[in-house]
TIRO-2110 file (N, C-alpha, C; in Angstrom, 1 decimal):
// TIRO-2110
157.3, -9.6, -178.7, N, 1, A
157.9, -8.9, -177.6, CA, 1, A
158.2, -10.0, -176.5, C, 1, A
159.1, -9.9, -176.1, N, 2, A
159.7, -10.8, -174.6, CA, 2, A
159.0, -10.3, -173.3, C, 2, A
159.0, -11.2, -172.6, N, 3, A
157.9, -11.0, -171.3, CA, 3, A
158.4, -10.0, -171.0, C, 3, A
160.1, -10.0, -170.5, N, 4, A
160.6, -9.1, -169.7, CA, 4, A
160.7, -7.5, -169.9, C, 4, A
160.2, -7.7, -171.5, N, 5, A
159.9, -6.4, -171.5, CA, 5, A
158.4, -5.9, -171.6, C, 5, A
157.4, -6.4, -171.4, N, 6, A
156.0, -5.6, -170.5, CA, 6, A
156.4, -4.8, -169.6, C, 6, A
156.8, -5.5, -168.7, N, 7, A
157.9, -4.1, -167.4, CA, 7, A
158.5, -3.1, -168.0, C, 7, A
158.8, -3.1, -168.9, N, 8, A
159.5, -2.1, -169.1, CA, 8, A
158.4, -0.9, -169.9, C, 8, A
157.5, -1.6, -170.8, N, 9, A
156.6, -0.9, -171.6, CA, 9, A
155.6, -0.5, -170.4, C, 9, A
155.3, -1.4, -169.5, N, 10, A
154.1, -0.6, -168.7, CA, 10, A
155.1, 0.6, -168.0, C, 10, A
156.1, 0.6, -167.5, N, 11, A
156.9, 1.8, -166.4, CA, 11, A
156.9, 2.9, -167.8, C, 11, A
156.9, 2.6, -169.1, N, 12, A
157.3, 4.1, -169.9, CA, 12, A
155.7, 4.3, -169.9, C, 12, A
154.6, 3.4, -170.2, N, 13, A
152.7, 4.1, -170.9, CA, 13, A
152.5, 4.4, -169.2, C, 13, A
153.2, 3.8, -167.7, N, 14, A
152.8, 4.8, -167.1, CA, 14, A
153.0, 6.1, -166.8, C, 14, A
154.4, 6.7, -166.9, N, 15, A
154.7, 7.6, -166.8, CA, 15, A
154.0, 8.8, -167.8, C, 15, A
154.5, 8.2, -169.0, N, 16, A
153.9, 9.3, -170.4, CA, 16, A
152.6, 9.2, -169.9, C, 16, A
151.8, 8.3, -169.4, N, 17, A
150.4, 8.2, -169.2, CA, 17, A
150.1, 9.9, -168.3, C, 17, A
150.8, 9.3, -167.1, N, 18, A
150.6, 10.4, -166.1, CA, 18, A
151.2, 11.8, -166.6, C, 18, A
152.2, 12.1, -167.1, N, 19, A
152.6, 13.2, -168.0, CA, 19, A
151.6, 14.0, -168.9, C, 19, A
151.0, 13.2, -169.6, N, 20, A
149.7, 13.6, -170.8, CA, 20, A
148.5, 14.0, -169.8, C, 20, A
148.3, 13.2, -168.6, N, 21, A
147.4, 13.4, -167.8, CA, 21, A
147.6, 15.0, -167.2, C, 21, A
148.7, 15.3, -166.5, N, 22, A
149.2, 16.5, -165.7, CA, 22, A
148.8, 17.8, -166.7, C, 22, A
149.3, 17.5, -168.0, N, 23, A
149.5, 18.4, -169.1, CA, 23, A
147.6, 19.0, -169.8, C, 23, A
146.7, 18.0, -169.7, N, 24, A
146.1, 17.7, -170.3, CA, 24, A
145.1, 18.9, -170.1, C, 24, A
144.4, 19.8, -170.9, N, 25, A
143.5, 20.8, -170.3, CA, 25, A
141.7, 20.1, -170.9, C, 25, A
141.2, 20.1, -169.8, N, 26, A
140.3, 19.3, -169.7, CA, 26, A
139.0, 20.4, -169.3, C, 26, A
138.0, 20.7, -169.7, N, 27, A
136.8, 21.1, -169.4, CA, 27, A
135.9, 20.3, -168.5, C, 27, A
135.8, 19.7, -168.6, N, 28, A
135.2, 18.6, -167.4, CA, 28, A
136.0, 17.8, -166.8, C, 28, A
136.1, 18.2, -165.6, N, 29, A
137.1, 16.9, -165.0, CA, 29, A
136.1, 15.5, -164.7, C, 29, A
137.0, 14.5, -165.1, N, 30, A
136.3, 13.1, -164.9, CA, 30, A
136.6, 12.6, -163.1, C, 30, A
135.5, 12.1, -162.9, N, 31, A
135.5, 11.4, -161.3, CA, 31, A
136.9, 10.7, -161.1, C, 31, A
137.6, 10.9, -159.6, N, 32, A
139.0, 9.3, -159.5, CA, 32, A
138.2, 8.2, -159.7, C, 32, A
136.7, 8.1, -159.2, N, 33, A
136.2, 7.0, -159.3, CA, 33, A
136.2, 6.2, -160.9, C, 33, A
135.8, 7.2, -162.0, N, 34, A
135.5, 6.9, -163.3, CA, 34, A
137.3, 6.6, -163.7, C, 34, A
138.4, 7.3, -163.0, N, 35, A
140.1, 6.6, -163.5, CA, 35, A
140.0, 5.2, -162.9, C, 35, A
139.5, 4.9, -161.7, N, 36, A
140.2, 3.6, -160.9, CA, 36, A
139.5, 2.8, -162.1, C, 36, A
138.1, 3.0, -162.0, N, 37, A
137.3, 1.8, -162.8, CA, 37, A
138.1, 1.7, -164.4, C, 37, A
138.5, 2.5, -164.8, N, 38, A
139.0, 2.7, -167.0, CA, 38, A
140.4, 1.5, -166.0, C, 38, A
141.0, 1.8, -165.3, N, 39, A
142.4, 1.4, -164.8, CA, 39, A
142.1, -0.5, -164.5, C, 39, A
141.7, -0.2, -163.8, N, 40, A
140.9, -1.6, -163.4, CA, 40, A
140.6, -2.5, -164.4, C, 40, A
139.8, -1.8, -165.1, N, 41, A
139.2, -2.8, -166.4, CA, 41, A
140.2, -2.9, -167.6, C, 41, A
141.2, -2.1, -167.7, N, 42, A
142.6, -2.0, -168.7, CA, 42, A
142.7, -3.4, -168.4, C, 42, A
143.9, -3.5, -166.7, N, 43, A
144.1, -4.3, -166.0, CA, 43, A
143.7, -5.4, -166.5, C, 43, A
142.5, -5.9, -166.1, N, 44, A
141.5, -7.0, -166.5, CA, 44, A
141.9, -7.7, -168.3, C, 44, A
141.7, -6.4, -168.7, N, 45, A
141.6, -7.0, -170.4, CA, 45, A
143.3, -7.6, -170.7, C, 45, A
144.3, -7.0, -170.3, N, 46, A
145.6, -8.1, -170.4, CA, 46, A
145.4, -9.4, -170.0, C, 46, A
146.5, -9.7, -171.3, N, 47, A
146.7, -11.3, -171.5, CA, 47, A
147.1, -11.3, -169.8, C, 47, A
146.9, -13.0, -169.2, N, 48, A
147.6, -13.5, -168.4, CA, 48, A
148.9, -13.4, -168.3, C, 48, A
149.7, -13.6, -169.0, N, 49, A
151.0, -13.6, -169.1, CA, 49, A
151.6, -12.2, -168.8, C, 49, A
150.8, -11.0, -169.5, N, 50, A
151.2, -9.7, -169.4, CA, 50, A
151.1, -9.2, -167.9, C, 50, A
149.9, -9.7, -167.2, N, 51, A
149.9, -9.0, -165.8, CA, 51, A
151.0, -9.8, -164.9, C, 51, A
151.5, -10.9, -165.5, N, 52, A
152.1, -11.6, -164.6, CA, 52, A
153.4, -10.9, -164.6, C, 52, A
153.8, -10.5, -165.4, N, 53, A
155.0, -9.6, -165.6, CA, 53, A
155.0, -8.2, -165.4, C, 53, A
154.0, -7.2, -165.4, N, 54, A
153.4, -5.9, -164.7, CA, 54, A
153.5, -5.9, -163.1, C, 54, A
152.9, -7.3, -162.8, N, 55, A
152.4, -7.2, -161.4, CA, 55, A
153.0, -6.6, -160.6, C, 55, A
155.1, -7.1, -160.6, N, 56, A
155.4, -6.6, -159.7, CA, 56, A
155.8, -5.5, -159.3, C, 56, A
155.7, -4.4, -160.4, N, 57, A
155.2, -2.6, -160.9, CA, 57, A
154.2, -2.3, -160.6, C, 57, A
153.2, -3.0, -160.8, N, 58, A
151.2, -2.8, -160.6, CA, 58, A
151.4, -2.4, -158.8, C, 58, A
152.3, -3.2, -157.9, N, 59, A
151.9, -3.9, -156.6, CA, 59, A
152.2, -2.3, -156.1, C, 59, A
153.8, -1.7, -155.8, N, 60, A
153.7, -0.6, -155.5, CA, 60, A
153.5, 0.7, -155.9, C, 60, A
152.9, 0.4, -157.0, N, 61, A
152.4, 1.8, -157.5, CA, 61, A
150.8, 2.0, -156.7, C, 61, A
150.2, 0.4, -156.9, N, 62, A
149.0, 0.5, -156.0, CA, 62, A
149.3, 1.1, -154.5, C, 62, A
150.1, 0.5, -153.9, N, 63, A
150.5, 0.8, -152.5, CA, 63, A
150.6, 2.5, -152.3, C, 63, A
151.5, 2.9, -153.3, N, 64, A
151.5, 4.3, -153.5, CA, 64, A
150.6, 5.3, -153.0, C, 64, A
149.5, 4.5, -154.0, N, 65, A
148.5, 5.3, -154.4, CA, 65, A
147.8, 5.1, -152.7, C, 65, A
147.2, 4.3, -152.3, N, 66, A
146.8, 4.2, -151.2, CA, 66, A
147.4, 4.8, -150.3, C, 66, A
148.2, 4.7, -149.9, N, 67, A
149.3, 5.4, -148.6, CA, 67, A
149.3, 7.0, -149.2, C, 67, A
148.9, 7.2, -150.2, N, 68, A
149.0, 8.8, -150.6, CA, 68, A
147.7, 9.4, -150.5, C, 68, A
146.7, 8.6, -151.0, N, 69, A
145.2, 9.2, -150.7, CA, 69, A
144.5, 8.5, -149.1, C, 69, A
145.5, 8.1, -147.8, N, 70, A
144.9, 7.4, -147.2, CA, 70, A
144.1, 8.8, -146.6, C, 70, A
143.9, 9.8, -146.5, N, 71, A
143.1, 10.5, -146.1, CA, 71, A
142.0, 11.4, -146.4, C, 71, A
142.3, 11.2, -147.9, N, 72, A
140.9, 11.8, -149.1, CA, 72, A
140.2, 11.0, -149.7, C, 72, A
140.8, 9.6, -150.0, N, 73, A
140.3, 8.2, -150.6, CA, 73, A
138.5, 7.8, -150.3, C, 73, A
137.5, 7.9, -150.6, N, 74, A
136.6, 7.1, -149.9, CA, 74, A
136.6, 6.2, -149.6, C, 74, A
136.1, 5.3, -148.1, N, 75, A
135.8, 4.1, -148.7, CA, 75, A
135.5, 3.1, -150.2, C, 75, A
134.7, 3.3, -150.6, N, 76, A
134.5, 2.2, -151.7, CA, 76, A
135.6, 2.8, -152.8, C, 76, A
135.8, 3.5, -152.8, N, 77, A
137.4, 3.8, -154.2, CA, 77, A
138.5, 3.2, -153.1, C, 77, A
138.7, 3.6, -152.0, N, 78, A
139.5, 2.7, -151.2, CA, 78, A
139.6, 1.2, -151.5, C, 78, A
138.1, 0.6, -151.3, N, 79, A
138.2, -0.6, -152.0, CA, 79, A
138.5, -1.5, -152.6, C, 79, A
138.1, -0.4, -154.1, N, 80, A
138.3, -1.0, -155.5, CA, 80, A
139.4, -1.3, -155.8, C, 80, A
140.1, -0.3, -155.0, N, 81, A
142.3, -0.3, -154.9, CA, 81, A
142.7, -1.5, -154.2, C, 81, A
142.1, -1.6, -152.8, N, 82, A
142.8, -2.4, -152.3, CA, 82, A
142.3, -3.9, -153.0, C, 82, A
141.0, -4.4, -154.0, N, 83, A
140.7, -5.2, -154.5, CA, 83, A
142.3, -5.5, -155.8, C, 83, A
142.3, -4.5, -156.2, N, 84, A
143.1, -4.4, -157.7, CA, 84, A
144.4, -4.8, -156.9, C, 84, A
144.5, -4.2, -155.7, N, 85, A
146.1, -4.8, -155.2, CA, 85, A
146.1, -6.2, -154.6, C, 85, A
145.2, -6.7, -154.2, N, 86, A
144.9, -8.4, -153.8, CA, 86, A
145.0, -9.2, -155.2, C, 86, A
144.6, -8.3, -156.3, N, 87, A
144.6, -9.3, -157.4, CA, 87, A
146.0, -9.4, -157.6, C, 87, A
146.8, -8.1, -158.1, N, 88, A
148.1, -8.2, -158.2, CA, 88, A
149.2, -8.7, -157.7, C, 88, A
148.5, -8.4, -156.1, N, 89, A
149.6, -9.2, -155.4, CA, 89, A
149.8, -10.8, -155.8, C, 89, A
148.3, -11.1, -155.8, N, 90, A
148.1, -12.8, -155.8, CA, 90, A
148.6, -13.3, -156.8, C, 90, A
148.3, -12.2, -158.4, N, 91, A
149.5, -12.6, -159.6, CA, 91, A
150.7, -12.9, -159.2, C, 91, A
151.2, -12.1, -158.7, N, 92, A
152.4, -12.1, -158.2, CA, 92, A
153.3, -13.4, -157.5, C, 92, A
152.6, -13.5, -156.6, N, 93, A
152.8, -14.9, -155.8, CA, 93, A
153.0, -15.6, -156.3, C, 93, A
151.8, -16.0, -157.4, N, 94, A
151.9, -17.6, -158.2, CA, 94, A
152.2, -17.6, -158.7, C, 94, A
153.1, -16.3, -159.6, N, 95, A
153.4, -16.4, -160.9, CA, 95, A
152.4, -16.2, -162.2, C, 95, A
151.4, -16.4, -161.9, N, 96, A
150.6, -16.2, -163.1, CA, 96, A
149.1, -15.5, -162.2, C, 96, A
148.4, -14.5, -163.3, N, 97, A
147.5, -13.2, -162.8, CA, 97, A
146.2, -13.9, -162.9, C, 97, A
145.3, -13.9, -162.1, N, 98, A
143.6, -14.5, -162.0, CA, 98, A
143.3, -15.7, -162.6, C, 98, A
END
């Protein structure tokens, strides 16, 4: 696969992601806390190369999400986000992720 298309595969597994999510009938709902952390740690387990190419998708989707929960978010899930968006951003910057 060519770099340039990560971007393009993460913008379709997010959407269908969040689609399957909406759709999903669930008997126990799982914590935002227990999504950020699965999300986070996804994150983490890509190659270098892959987030470096995500990132600049990762950056305002995170922003998003922040600016949309700035009034339900806890603190510490606040955190974890704005950590996940310092990483990405910082990918971003240099060109290459952690």
């Amino acid at each position: 696969m060519e770099k340039s298309q990560y971007r393009e595969l993460f913008l379709f597994a997010a959407k269908a992601g969040a689609l399957e999510g909406y759709l999903f009938g669930r008997r126990e709902v799982e914590t935002l806390d227990s999504w950020v952390e699965n999300v986070g740690g996804k994150y983490q387990e890509l190659p270098a190369a892959v987030r470096t190419e995500v990132d600049p998708v990762l950056v305002p989707v995170l922003k998003k999400i922040l600016e949309y929960g700035e009034s339900t978010l806890k603190p510490g899930l606040r955190g974890k986000l704005e950590q996940m968006l310092l990483a990405a951003s910082a990918g971003m910057e240099t060109g290459k992720a952690d």
